[in-house]
C-alpha positions in Angstrom: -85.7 145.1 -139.1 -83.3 142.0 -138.4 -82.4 142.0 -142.2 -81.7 145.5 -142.0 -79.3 145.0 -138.5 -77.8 141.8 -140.5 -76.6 144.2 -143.3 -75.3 147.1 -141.2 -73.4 144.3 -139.1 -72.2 142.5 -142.6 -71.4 146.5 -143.7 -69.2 147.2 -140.9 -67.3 143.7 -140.5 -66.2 144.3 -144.4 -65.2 148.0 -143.5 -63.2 146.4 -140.3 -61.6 143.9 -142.4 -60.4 146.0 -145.4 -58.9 149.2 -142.7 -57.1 146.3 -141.1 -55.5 144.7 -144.4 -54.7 148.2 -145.1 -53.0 148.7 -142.0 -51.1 145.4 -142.1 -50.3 146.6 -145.3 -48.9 150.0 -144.2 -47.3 148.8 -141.1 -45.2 145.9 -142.4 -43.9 147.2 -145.3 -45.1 144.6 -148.3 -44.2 146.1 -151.6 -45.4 145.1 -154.9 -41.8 143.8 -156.8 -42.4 146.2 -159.5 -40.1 146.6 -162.3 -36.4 145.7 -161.1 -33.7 148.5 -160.5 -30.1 148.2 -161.6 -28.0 149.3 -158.2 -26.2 147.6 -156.1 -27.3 148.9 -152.5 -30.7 148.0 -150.4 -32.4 150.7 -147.8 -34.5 149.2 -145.0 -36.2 152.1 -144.1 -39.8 152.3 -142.8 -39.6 148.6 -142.2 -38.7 147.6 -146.0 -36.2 146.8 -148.2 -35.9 149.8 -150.8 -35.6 149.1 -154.0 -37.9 145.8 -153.3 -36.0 144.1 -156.9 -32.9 145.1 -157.8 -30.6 143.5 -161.0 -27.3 143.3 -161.2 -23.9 141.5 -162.7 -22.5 138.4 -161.6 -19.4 139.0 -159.0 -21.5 142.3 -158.2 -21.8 143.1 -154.4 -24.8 144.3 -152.7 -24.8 146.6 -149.8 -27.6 146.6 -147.5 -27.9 150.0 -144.7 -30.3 149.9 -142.1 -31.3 153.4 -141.8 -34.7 152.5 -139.7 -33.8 152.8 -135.3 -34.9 149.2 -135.5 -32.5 145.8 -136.5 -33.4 143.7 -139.2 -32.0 140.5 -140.5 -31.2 139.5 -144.0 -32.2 135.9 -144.2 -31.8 134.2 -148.0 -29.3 133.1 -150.5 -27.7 131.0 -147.9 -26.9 134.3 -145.2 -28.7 134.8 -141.8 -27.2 138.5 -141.1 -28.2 140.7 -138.3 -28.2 144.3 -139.4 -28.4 146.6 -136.4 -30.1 150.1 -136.6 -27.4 152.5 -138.6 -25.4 149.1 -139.4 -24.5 147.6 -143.0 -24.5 144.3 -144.5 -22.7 143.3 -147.7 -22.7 139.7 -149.9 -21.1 139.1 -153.3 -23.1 137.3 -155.7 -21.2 135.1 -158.1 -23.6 132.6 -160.0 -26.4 133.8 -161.9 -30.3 133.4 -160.7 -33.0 134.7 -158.7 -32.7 135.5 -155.0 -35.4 135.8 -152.8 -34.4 137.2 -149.3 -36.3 138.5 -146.0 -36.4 140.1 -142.8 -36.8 137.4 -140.4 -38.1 140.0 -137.2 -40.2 141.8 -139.6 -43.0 139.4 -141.7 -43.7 140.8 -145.1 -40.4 142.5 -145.2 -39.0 140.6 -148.4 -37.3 141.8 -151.0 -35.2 140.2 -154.8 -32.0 140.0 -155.9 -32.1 139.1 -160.0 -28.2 138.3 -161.0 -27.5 138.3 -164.4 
C-alpha cells in the first residue's frame, strides 16, 4: 500500500512539473531560433520577439514595434532601449557578426540578429 501511495505521489509531482515547464514555456515566450529569416523588422507580440533570428546586410537597420499593451526593453549589441506599448525602436548594424539581444522585464524573451 505505501509503494502504491509513493507512486501515485511520484505520478503526480512529474505531471506538476511538466504542466508548469509548459506554462513557463507558454507564458514567457521562449522560442526555438529556428532557421533565420531575411527581414529587417522585429514584432514583440505575445511577449516575444517575432521572427526569433533574423539575417541581414551589413549597414542594414532593424526596426523593432512593440505591438503587445506591455513595454519591453531591447538590451544587446551595446543598446539598452525602452520600447513602450505601440512604440518602435531602430539600430543600424554596420560590422558583421552574431547578435544576441533580450528583453530585460521579460526573462526568456531573447531573440538574434545574424549580420552578414
Amino acid at each position: 500500500m505505501k509503494t502504491a501511495i509513493m507512486l501515485a505521489v511520484t505520478a503526480i509531482v512529474i505531471v506538476a512539473v511538466a504542466v508548469l515547464g509548459y506554462t513557463v514555456y507558454a507564458y514567457y515566450g521562449t522560442s526555438p531560433s529556428g532557421p533565420a529569416v531575411q527581414t529587417t523588422s522585429v514584432s514583440m507580440a505575445n511577449l516575444r520577439f517575432n521572427p526569433h533570428t533574423i539575417e541581414i546586410q551589413a549597414g542594414q537597420t532593424v526596426t523593432w514595434t512593440n505591438d503587445d499593451s506591455v513595454s519591453h526593453t531591447v538590451v544587446g549589441f551595446g543598446e539598452n532601449a525602452s520600447v513602450p506599448a505601440g512604440g518602435t525602436f531602430s539600430h543600424t548594424f554596420a560590422t558583421p557578426g552574431t547578435y544576441d539581444y533580450a528583453c530585460t522585464i521579460h526573462p526568456g524573451m531573447t531573440g538574434t540578429v545574424i549580420v552578414k
